[in-house]
Each structure stands twice: as structure tokens, then as C-alpha cells.
ZARO-547238 format. One line per field, with one value per residue (C-alpha): residue number from 0; x, y, z. Coordinates in nm, 3 decimals. Layout:
<atoms>
i <- [NUM,...]
c1 <- [X,...]
c2 <- [Y,...]
c3 <- [Z,...]
</atoms>
This chain:
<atoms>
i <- [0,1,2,3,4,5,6,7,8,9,10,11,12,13,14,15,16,17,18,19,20,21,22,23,24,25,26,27,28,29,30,31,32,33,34,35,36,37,38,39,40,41,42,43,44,45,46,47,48,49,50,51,52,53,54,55,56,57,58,59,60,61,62,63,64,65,66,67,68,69,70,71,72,73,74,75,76,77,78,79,80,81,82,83,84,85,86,87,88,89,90,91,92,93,94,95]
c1 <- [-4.065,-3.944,-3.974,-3.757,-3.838,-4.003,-3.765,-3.872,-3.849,-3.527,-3.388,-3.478,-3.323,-3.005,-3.002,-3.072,-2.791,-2.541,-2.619,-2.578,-2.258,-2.136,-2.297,-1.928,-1.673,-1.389,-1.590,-1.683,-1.324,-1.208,-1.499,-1.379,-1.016,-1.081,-1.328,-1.042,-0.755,-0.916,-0.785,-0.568,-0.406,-0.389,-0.067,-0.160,-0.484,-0.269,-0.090,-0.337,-0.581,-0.288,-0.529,-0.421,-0.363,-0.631,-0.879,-0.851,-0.913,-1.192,-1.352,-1.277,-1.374,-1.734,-1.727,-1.647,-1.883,-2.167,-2.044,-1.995,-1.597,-1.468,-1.078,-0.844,-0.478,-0.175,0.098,0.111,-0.113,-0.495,-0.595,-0.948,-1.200,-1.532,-1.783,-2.140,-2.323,-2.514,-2.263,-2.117,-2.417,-2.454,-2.098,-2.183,-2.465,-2.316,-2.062,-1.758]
c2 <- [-3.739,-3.860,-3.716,-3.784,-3.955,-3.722,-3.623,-3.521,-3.237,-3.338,-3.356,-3.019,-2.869,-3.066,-2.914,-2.556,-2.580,-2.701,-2.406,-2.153,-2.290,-2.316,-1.996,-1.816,-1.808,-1.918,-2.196,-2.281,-2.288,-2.495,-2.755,-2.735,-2.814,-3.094,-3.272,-3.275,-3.361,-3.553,-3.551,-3.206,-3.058,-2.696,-2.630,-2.806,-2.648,-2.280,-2.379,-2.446,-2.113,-1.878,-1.774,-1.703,-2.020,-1.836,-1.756,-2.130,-2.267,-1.998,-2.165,-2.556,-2.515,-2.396,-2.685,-2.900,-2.796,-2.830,-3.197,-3.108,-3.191,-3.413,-3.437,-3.691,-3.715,-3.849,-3.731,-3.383,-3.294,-3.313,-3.407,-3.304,-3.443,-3.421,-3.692,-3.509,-3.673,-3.381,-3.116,-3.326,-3.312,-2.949,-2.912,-3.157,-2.940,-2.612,-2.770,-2.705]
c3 <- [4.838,5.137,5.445,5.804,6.117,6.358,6.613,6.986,7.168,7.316,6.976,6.903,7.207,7.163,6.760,6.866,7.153,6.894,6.608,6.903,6.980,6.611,6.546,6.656,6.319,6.501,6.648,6.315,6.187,6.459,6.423,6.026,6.139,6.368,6.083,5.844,6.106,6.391,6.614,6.686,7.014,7.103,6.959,6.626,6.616,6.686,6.362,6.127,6.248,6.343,6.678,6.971,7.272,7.478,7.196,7.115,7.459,7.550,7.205,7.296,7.673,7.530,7.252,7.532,7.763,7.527,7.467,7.071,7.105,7.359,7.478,7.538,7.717,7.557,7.810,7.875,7.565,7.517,7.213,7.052,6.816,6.711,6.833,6.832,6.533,6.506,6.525,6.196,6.056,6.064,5.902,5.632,5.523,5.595,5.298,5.574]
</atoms>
């Protein structure tokens, strides 16, 4: 049996902030999205979850606030991906 390196508190806080900001389904479907498609605009993103614009962005501004997706500009679009490690670690065992 093998067991993990010990992770600090710091870790911990930065794990629990990350489930409570996955822990919204259309949060979780857009995190799912992005992972298969990195990365995705709005309007892409719109298409492949049939949501609302405004549902979408309410759900990206929080990713992006908690640092779990991070945006980039190509024009007038913004493009986003996901770059938190542990964010894609949590999907990987949630099998999403």
C-alpha cells in the first residue's frame, strides 16, 4: 500500500475551495466541456450546453474568480480553458 505525500493546510483549503465551486451541475458540465475541447469561447460553450449566455458567464466569472479556469483574448472573443491541476484532478476521479 502506498500512501500520498502529506499535503499542508494550504493544500487543503485550496481542495475544499475548488469542490465548493464544482459542487454547482452546470459548473460541472462546463468544467466537463472545456476538458474535452480546451479551449472554448462563450458562444461555443452556448452550443455544446444549450444554456443560456448569462447562465454561462454568471458560471465562468465564478470559475474564474476562484482561479479554476483562466481566459484568454483572441480579438473580440475570450477564450477559456482549464489550468487548475487540481480542479482536473477532481474531474479525473469524478470519471467526468
Amino acid at each position: 500500500m502506498t500512501y500520498a505525500v502529506p499535503m499542508k493546510a494550504s493544500d487543503y483549503e485550496r481542495l475544499s475551495e475548488i469542490l465548493k465551486v464544482l459542487a454547482h451541475p452546470v459548473r460541472l458540465e462546463i468544467i466537463h466541456e472545456l476538458l474535452k475541447k480546451n479551449p472554448l469561447n462563450v458562444s461555443q460553450l452556448q452550443h455544446y450546453l444549450a444554456l443560456p449566455q448569462s447562465t454561462l458567464s454568471q458560471h465562468l466569472c465564478k470559475l474564474k474568480r476562484h482561479k479554476v479556469v483562466t481566459s484568454s483574448r483572441k480579438g473580440i472573443e475570450v477564450f477559456y480553458r482549464v489550468e487548475d491541476e487540481q480542479a482536473k484532478q477532481v474531474m479525473k476521479i469524478l470519471d467526468l
